[in-house]
C-alpha positions as CSV (number, residue, x, y, z in Angstrom):
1,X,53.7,-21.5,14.7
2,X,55.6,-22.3,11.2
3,X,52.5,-24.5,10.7
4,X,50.3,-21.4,11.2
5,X,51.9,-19.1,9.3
6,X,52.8,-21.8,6.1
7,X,48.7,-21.8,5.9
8,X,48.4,-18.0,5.6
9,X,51.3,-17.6,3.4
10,X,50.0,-19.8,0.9
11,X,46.0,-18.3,0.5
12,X,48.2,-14.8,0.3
13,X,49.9,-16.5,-2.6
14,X,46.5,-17.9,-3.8
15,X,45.3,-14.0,-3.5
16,X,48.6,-12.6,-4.8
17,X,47.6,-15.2,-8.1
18,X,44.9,-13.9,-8.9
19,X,45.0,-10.7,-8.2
20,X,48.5,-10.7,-10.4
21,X,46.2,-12.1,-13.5
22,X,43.5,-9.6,-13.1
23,X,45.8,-7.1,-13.2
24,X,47.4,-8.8,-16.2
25,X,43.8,-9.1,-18.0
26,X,42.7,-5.4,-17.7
27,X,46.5,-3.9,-19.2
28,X,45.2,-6.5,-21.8
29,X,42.0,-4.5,-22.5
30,X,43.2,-1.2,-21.7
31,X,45.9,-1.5,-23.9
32,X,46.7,2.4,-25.5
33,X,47.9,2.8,-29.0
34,X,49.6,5.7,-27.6
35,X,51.6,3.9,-24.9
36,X,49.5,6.0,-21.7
37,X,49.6,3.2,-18.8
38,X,45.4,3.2,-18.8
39,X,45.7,-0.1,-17.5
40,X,48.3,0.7,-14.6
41,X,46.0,3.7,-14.1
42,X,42.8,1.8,-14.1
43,X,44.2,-1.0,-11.6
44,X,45.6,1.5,-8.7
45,X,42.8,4.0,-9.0
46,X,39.9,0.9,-8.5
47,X,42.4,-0.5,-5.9
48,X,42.0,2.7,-4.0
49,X,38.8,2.7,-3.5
50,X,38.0,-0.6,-3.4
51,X,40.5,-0.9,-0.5
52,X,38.2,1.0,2.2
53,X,35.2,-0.8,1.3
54,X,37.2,-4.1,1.7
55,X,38.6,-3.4,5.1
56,X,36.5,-1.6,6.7
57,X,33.4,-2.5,5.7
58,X,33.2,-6.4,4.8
59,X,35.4,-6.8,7.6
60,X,33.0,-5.0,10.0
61,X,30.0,-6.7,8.5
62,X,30.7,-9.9,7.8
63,X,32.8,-9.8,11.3
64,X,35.8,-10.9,8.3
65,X,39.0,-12.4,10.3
66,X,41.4,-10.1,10.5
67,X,43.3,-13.1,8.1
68,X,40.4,-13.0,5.5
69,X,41.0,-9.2,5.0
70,X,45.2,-9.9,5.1
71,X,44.9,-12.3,2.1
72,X,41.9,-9.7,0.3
73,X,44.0,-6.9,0.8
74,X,47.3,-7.8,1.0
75,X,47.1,-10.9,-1.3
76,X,44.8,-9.4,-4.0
77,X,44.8,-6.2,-3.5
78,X,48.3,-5.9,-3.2
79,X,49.3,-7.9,-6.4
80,X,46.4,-6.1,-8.1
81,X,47.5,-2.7,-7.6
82,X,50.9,-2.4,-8.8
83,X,53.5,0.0,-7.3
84,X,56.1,-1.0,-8.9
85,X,54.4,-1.0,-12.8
86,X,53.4,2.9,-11.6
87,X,57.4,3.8,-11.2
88,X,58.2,2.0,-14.3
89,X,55.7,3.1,-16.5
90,X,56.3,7.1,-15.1
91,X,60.0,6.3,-15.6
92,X,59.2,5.4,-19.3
93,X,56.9,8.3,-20.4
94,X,59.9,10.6,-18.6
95,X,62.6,8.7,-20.6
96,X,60.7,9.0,-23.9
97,X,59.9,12.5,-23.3
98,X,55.7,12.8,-22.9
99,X,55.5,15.4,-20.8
100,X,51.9,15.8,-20.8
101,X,50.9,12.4,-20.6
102,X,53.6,12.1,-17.5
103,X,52.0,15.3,-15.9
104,X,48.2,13.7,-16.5
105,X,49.1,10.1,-15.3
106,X,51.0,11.5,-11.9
107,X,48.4,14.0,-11.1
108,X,45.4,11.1,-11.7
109,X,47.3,8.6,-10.2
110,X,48.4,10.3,-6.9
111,X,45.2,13.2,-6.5
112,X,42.6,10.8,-7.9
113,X,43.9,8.2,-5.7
114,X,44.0,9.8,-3.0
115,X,40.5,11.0,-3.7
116,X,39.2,7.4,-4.6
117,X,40.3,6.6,-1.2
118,X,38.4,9.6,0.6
119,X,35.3,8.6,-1.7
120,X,35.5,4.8,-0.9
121,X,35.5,5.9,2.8
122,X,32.7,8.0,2.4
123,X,31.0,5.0,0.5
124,X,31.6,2.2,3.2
125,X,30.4,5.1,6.4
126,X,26.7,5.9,4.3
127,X,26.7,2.1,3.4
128,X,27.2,1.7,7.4
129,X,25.3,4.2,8.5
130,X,22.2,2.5,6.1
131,X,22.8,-0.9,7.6
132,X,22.4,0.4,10.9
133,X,19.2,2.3,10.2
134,X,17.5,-1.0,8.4
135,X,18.7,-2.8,11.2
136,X,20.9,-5.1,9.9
């Protein structure tokens, strides 16, 4: 059982790897003159609605273990969306008083989020729906 879960622990940390540099690669070229976390914003907004297509799709397609999609969405996903970097970099437009740009980046972040998860949904149930019409 140790055995077992030693295997998955380590292709999470594979997935958490790179998943952590991609994330660290696009603050690189979304870095702001003005300090706005476009990078942070980029990562969890793409994470959103890449995160339906990933799990329910692939996984229904490719008949994906339910492991596969753990280590894709927990492992890559996970470490490339960034919770954490979202609370520290709202903390830091509060502290250094941009109200504006801390208004803009919560409203994206959380509505357009939220809506990139609605629109993935969307995506992977006509993507479905086509599959099954071709046949595939």
């Amino acid at each position: 059982m140790i055995k077992k879960h030693g295997k998955i622990f380590l292709l999470l940390l594979v997935g958490a790897f790179i998943g952590s540099d991609l994330r660290y690669a696009e603050s690189l070229i979304f870095k702001t003159s003005s300090g706005f976390p476009l990078g942070t914003l980029v990562a969890n907004l793409s994470g959103a609605l890449i995160l339906p297509f990933l799990i329910h799709y692939l996984q229904d397609r490719f008949h994906l273990s339910s492991k596969v999609i753990l280590i894709l969405s927990t492992g890559l996903l996970g470490s490339y969306t960034t919770f954490s970097t979202f609370t520290a970099d709202s903390y830091r437009l509060y502290q250094s008083g941009q109200w504006l740009s801390l208004l803009i980046y919560l409203t994206l972040t959380l509505v357009g989020g939220f809506g990139l998860a609605l629109l993935g949904n969307y995506w992977v149930a006509s993507q479905a729906f086509n599959d099954y019409v071709k046949g595939k």
